[in-house]
TORRO-773465 format. One record per residue: chain; residue in one letter; residue number from 1; x negated, z negated, y of N, C-alpha, C in turn. Coordinates in Angstrom, 2 decimals. Layout:
<sites>
SITE cadena residuo num      nX      nZ      nY     caX     caZ     caY      cX      cZ      cY
SITE      A       a NUM       X       Z       Y       X       Z       Y       X       Z       Y
...
</sites>
This chain:
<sites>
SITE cadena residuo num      nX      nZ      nY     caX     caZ     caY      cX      cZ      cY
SITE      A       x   1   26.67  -23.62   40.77   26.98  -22.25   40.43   26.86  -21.31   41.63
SITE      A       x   2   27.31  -22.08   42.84   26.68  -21.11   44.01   25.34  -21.11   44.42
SITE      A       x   3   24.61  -21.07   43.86   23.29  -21.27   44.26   22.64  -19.82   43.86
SITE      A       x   4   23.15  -19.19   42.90   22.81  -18.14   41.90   23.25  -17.24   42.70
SITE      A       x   5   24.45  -16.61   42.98   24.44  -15.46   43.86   23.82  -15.25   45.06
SITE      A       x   6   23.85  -17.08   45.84   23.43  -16.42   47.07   21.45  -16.23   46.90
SITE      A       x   7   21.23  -16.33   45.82   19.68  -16.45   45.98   19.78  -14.71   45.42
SITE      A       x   8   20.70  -14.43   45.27   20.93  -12.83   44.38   20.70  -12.02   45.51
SITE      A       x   9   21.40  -12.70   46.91   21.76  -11.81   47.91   20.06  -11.95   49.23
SITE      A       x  10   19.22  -12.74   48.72   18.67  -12.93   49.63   17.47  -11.26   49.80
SITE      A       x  11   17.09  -11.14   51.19   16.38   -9.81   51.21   14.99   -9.88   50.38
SITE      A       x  12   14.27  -11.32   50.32   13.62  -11.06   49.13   13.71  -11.00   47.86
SITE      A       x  13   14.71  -11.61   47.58   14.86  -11.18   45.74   15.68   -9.52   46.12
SITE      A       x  14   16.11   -9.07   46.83   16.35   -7.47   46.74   15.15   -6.85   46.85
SITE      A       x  15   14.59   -7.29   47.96   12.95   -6.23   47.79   12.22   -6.27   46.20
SITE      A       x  16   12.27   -7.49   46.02   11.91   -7.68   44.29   12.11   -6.69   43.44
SITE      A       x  17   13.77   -6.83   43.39   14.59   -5.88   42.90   13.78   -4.24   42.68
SITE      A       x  18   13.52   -4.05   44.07   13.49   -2.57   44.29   12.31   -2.40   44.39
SITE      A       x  19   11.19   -3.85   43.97    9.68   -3.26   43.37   10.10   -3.12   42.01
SITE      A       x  20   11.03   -3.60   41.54   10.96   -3.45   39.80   11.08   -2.02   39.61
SITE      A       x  21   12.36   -1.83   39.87   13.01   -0.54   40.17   12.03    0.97   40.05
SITE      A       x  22   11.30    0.59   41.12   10.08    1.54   41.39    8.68    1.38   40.20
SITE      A       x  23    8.74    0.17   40.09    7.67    0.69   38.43    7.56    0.94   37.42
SITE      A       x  24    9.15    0.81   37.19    9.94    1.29   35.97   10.02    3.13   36.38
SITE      A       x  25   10.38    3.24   37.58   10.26    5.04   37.69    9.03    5.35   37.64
SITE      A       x  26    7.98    4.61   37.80    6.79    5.37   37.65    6.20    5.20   36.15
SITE      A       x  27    6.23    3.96   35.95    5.58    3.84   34.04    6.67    4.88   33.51
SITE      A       x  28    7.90    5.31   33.54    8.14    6.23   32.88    7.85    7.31   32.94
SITE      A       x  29    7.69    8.20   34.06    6.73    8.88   34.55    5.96    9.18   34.09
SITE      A       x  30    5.22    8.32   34.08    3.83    8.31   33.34    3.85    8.36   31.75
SITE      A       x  31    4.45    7.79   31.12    5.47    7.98   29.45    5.25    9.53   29.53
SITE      A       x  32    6.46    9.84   30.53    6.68   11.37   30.04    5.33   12.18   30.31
SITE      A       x  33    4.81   12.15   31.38    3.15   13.07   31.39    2.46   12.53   30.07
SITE      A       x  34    2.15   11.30   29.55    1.38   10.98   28.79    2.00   11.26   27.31
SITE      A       x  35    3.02   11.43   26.76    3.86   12.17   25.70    3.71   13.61   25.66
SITE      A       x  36    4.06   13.89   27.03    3.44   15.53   26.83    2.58   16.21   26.36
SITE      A       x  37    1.38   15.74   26.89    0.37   16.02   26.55   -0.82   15.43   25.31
SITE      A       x  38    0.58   14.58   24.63    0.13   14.65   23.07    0.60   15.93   22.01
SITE      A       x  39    1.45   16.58   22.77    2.26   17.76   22.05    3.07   17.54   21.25
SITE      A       x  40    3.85   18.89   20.88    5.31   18.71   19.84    4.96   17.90   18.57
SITE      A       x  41    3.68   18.36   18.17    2.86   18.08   16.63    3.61   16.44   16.38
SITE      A       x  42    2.82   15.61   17.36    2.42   14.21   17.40    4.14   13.60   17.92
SITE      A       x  43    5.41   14.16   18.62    6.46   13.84   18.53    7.42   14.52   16.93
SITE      A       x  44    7.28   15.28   16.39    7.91   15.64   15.54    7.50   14.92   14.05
SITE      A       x  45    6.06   14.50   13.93    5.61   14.50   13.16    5.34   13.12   12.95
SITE      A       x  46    6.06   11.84   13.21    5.32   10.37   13.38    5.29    9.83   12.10
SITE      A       x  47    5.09    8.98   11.96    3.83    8.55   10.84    3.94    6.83   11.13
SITE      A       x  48    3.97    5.47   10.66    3.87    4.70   10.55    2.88    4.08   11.93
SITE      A       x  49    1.33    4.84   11.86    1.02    4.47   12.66    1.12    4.71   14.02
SITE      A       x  50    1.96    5.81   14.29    2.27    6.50   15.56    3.60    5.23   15.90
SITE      A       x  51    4.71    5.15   14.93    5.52    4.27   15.45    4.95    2.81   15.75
SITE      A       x  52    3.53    2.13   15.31    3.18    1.25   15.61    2.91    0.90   17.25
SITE      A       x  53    2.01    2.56   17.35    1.61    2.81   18.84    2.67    2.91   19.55
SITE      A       x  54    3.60    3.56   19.44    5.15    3.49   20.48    5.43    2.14   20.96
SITE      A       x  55    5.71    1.23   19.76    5.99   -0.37   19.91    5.40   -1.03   20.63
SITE      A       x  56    3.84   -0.79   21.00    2.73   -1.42   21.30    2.51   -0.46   23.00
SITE      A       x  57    3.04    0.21   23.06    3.21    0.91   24.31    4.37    0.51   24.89
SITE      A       x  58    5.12   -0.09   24.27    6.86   -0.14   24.97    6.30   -1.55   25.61
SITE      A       x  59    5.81   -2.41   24.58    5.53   -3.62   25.07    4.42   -3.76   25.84
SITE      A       x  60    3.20   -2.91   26.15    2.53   -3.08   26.82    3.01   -3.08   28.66
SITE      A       x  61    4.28   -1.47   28.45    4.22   -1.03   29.57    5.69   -1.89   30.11
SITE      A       x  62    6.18   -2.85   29.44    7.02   -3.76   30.14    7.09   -4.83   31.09
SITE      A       x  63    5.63   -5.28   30.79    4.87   -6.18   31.72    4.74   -5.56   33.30
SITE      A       x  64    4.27   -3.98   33.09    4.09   -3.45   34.20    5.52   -2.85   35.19
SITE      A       x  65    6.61   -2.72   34.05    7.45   -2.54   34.45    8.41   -3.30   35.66
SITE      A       x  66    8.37   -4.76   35.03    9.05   -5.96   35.19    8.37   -7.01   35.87
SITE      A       x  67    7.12   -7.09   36.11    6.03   -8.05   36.79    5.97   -9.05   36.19
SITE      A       x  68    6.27   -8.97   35.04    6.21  -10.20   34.22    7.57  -11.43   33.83
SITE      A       x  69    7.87  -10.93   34.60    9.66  -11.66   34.51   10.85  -11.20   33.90
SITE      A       x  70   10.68  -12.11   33.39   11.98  -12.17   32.08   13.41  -12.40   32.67
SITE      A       x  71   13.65  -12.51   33.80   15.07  -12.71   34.40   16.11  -11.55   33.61
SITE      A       x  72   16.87  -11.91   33.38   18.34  -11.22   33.62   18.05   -9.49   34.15
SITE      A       x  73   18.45  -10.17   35.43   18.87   -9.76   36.34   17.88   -8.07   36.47
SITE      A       x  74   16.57   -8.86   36.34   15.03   -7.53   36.73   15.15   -6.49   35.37
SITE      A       x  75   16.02   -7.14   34.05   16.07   -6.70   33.17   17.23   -5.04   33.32
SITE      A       x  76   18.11   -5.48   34.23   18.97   -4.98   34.10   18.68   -3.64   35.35
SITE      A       x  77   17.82   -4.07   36.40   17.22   -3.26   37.26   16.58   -2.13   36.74
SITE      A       x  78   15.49   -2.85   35.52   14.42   -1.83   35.06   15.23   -1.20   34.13
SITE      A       x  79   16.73   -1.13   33.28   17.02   -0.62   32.33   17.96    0.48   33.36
SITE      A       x  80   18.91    0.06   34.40   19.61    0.70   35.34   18.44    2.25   35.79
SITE      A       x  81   17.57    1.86   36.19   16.20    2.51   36.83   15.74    3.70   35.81
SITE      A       x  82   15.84    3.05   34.94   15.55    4.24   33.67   16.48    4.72   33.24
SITE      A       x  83   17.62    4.67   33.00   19.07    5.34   33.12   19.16    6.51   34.39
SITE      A       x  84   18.63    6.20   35.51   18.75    6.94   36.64   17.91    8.26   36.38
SITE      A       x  85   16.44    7.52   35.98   15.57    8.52   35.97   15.96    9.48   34.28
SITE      A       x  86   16.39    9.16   33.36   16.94   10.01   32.73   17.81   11.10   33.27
SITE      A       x  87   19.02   10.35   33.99   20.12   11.35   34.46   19.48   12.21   35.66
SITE      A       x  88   18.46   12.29   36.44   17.83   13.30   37.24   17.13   13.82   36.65
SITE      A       x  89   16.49   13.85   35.20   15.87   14.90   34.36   16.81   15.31   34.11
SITE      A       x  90   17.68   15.05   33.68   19.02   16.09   33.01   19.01   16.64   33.98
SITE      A       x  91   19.67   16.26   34.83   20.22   17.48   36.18   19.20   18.21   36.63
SITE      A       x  92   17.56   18.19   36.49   17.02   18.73   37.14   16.74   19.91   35.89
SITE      A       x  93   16.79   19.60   34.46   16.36   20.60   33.71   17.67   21.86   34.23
SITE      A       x  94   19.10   21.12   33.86   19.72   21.76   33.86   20.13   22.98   35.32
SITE      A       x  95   19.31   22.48   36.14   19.34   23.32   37.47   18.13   24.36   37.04
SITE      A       x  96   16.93   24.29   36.74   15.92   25.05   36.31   15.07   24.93   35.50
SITE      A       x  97   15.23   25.59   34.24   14.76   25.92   33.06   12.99   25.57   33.46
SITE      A       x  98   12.41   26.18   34.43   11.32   26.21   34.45   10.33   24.75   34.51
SITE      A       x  99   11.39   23.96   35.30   10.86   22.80   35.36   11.09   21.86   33.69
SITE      A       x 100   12.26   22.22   33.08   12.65   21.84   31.40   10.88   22.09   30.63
SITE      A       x 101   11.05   23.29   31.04    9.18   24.08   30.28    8.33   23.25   30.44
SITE      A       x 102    8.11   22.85   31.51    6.77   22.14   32.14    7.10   20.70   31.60
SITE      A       x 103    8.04   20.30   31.42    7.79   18.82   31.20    8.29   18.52   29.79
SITE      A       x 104    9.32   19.67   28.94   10.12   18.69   27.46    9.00   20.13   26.93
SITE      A       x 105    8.59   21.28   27.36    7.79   22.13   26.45    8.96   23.22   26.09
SITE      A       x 106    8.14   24.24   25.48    8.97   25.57   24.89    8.33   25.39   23.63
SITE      A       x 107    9.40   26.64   23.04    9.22   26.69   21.33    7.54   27.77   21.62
SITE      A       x 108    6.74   27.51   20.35    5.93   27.65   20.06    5.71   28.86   18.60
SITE      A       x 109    5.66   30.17   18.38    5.29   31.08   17.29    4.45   30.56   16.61
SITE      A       x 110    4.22   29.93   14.94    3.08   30.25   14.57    3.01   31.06   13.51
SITE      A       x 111    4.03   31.77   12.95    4.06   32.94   12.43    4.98   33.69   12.80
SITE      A       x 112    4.03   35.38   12.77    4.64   36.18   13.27    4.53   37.61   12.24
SITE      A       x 113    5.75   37.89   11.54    5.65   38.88   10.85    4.70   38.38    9.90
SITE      A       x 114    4.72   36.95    8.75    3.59   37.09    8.06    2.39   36.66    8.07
SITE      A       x 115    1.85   36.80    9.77    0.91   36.17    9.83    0.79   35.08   10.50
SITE      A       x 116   -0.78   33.98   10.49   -0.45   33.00   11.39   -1.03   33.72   12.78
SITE      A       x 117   -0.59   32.80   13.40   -1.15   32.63   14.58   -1.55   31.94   15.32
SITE      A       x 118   -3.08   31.87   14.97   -4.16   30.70   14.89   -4.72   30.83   16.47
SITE      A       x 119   -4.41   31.15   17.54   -4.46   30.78   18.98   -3.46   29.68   19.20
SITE      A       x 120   -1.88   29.69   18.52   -0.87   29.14   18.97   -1.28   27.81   17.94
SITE      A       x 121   -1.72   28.00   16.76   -1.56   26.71   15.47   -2.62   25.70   16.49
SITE      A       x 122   -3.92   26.35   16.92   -5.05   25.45   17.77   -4.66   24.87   19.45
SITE      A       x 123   -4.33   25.44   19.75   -3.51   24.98   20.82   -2.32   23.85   20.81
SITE      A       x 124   -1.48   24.11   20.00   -0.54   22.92   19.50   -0.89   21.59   18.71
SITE      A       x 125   -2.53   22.07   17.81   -3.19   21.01   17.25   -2.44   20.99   16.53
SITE      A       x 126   -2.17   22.33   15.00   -1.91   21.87   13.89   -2.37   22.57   12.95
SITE      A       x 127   -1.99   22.18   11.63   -3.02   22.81   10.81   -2.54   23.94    9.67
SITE      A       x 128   -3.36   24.42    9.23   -2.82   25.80    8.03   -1.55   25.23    7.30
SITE      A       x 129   -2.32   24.17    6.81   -2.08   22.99    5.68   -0.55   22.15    6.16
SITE      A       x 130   -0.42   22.12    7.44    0.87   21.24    8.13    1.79   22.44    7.82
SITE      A       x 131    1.48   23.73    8.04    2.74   24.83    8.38    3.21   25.03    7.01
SITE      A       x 132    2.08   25.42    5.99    2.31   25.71    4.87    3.09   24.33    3.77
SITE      A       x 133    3.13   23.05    4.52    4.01   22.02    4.00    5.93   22.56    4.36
SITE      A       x 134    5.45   23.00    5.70    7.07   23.00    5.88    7.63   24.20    5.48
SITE      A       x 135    6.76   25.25    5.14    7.34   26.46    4.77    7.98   26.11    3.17
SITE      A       x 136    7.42   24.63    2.45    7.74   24.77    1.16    9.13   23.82    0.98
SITE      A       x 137    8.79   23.25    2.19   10.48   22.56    2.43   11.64   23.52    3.18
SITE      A       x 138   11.37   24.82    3.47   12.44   25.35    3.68   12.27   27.01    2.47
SITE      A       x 139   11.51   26.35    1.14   11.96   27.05   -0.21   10.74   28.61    0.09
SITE      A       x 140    9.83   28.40    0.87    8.77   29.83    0.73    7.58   28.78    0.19
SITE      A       x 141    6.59   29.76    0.22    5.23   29.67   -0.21    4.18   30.01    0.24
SITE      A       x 142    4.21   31.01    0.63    3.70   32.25    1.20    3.90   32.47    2.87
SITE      A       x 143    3.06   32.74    3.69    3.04   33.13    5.24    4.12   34.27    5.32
SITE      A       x 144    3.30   35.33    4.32    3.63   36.90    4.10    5.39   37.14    3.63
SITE      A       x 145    6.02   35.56    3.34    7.22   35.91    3.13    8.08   35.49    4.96
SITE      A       x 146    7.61   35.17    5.50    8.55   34.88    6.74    8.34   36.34    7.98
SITE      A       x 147    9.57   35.94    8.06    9.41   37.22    9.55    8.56   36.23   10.76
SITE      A       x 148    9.24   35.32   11.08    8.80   34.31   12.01    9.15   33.33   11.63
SITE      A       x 149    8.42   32.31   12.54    8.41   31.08   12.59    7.82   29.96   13.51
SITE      A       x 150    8.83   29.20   14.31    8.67   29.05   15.78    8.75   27.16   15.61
SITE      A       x 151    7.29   26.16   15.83    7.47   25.25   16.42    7.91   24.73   17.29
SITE      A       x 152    9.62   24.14   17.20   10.15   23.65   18.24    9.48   22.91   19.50
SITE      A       x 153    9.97   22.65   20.41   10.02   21.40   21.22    9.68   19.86   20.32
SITE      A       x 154   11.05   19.83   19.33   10.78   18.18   18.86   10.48   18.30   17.54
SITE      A       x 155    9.07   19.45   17.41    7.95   18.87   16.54    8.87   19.71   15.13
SITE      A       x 156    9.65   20.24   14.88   10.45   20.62   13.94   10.15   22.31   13.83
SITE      A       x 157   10.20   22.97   12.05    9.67   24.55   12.49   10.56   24.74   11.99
SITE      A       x 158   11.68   26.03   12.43   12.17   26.65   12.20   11.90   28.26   12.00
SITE      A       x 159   12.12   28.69   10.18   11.82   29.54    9.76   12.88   30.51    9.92
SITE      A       x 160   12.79   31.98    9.95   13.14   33.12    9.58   12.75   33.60    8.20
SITE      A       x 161   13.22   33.80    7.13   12.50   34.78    5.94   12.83   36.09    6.10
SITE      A       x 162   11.80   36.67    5.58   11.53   38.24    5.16   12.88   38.84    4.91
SITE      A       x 163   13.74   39.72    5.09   14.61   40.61    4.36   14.09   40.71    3.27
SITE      A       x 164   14.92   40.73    2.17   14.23   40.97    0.65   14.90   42.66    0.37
</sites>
C-alpha cells in the first residue's frame, strides 16, 4: 500500500501530471475556438446527428487529453484542469464583457420591425424557413407581426410581437 503514494510523489509522475493538465487546457481551448465558430445556429439547434458528433469528439479528444492513460489519478488531473479553465472563463467574462463577446458571442437581430434581416440570417447561417419555424412556436406567422426578434447566444430566438 506504500508503494502508491510514494510513486504519487515522485517528480516524474508530477511532471506527468502537469503534461496532462496542460492538454486538457489546450484541447479545451481548442473546443471552445472550434464551437465558436460553428455558431449559435449549430449549438441551439442539435439534432441527433450533431449529438453523435459531440460524443465522437469528447472521445476522440480524450486520448489527447490524457496520453492515453486510464489511471485514476490523470483522470482526476484532466477533470480538476477543466474545472479551472471553466472558473477563469467565468472570472474573465465577468471582469470584461468584451472578451464574453469574442468567445460565448452576442445576441444576434433577425427581425427588425417586420422585416428580416438577411445580412444577419447569412452570417449566422440560418434560414427563412428556421426563423419562420420558431415564430410559429411562439404563436405568430407572419415576419410583419413582430417588432423584433433577436437570436440568442444559445441558439434560442426570442420574440417581441407587434402592439396590436
Amino acid at each position: 500500500m506504500a508503494i502508491l503514494p510514494e510513486m504519487l510523489m515522485t517528480p516524474a509522475f508530477s511532471a506527468f501530471l502537469l503534461a496532462i493538465a496542460a492538454r486538457t487546457v489546450i484541447v479545451v481551448v481548442l473546443l471552445i475556438v472550434g464551437l465558436r465558430l460553428l455558431g449559435k445556429r449549430e449549438l441551439g439547434q442539435m439534432n441527433i446527428y450533431d449529438l453523435a458528433l459531440i460524443m465522437a469528439l469528447a472521445n476522440a479528444v480524450q486520448n489527447a487529453m490524457t496520453g492515453g492513460n486510464g489511471n485514476l489519478s490523470v483522470g482526476f488531473v484532466s477533470a480538476g484542469a477543466l474545472i479551472v479553465v471553466g472558473k477563469l472563463f467565468s472570472a474573465l467574462f465577468v471582469r470584461s464583457s468584451r472578451w464574453e463577446a469574442r468567445i460565448v458571442g452576442t445576441p444576434t437581430v433577425v427581425i427588425y420591425d417586420g422585416k428580416l434581416v438577411q445580412e444577419n440570417l447569412r452570417r449566422e447561417r440560418i434560414t427563412q424557413e428556421q426563423v419562420m419555424m420558431a415564430l410559429r412556436q411562439h404563436g405568430l406567422t407572419d415576419p410583419h407581426e413582430v417588432e423584433i426578434a433577436v437570436l440568442e447566444v444559445d441558439g434560442s430566438l426570442s420574440v417581441v410581437p407587434k402592439k396590436k
